[in-house]
N, C-alpha and C positions, 0 to 999 in steps of 0.2 A: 855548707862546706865545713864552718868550724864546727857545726855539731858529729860529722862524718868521721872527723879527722877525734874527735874526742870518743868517737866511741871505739874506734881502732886502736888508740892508745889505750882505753880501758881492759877491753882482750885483751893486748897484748901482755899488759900488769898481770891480771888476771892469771893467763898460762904460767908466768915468771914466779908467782908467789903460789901456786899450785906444784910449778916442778919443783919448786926450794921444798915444800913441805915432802912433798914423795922421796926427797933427798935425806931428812931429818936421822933416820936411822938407817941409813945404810952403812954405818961404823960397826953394828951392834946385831945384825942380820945371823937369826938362825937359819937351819935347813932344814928342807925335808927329810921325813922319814921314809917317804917313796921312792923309787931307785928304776933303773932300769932292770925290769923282769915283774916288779911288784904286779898283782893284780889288783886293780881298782875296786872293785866289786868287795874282794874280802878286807882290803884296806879301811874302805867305808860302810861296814854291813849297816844295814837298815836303814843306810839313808837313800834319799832320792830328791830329783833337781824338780823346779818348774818352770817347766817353758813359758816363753815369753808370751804375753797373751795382755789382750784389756780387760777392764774389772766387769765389765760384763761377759766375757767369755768365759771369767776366772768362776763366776758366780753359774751359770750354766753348766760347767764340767763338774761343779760342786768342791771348788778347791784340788783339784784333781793334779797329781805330784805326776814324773815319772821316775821309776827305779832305774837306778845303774844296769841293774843286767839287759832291763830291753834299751838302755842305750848304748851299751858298747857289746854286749853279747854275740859272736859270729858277726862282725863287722870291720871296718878297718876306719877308725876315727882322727882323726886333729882334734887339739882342745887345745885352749888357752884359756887361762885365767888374769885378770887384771884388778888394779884397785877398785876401779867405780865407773860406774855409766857415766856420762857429762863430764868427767871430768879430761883436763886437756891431752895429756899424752896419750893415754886411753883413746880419745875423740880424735886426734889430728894424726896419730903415729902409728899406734899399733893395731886397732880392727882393719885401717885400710890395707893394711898387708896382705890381709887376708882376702877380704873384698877382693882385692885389683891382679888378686891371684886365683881366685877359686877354680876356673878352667885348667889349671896347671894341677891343682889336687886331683880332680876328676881325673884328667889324663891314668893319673900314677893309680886309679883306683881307688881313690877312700873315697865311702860313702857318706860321709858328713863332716864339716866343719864344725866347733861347736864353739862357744863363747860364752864362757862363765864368769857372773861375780857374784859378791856377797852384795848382791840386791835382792828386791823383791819383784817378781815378775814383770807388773804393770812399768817398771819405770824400767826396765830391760826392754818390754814391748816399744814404747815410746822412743825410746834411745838408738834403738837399732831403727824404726821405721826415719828419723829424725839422718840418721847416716846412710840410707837409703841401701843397709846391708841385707835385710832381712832375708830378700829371696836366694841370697847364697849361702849366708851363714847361719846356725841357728844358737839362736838365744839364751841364756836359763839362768833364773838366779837361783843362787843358792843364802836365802832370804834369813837363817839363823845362821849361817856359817858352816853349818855342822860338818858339808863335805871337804871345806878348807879345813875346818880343825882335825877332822880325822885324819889328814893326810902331811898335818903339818906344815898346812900353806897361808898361812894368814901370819898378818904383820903386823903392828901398832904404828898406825897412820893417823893421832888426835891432836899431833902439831900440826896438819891441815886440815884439821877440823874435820875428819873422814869414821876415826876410832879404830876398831879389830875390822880388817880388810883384808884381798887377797894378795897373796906377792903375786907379780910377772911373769906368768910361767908358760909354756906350751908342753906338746906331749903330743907321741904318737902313739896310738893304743893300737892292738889287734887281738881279736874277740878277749876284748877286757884286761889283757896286758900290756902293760909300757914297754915299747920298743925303743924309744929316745924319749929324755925328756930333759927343759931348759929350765934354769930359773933365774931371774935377775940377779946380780949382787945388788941392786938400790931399786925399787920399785919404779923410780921416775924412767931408767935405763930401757931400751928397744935395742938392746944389744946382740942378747939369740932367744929370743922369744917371739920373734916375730916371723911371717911364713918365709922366708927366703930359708933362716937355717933350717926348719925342720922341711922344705923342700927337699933339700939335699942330706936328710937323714930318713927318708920314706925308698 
């Protein structure tokens, strides 16, 4: 019982000095250069994501990337970007929005959900099968940053010990252009990044 009760309390710390740190700079928060109308594709030329996969999948596809055009090209997408896999607001607030909504995207017609961070695939894999998201949402890190930096989406997150991360954002794409897009003022925040506002912007 008192081990129970000590380990609840340790989460609990845990989330608390996780969300102080995703807080650290949100006095000092630049913006995007992306806008609504920007296309994706030429925003980011030459980069591309990796789906979420194990290191033996990663190792049979031969490191194998996908490009922006075959992911949002003639499609109608949701994206969101977050700071980190495991970590708490990310874990407890914002993928599940999406999760406990996915039926309601379908509805309105977009053909994928997508969820990005500045990870590397394998621990994207693991994080999402861990939140039991995978068969609705799909996964991708973006393992140098490069498609946050192109876009002007990353943030200096090394007061919680995280480094250059993504801000909070969501977006609704259609074949490759931003029709709505949100971005936190404070990375810790689930204010309009999470699926409820871009429901009502689709």
């Amino acid at each position: 019982m008192a081990s129970s009760m000590v380990k609840r309390a340790s989460c609990s710390a845990v989330k608390s000095i996780a969300a102080a740190g995703l807080r650290i700079r949100a006095s000092s928060r630049s913006y995007a250069k992306v806008a609504v109308g920007t296309d994706l594709v030429s925003a980011a030329p030459n980069v591309s994501l990796q789906k979420a996969r194990t290191w033996d999948e990663g190792v049979s596809s031969k490191f194998s990337t996908t490009s922006l055009k075959d992911i949002f090209k003639g499609k109608k997408v949701v994206i969101f970007g977050l700071p980190g896999a495991y970590t708490g607001v990310c874990s407890y607030k914002h993928v599940p929005t999406y999760n406990d909504n996915i039926d309601k995207f379908k509805a309105k017609g977009i053909d994928s959900v997508i969820c990005v961070s500045i990870n590397d695939p394998y621990v994207m894999n693991a994080w999402a099968e861990k939140l039991e998201a995978k068969d609705a949402i799909e996964f991708y890190g973006d393992f140098d940053g490069s498609f946050h930096k192109s876009l002007e989406l990353v943030t200096d997150l090394s007061g919680a010990l995280l480094g250059t991360r993504s801000e909070r954002w969501s977006a609704y794409v259609v074949d490759g252009k931003i029709k709505a897009l949100n971005v936190e003022e404070a990375p810790s925040d689930v204010k309009v990044s999470g699926a409820e506002t871009i429901l009502g912007q689709i």
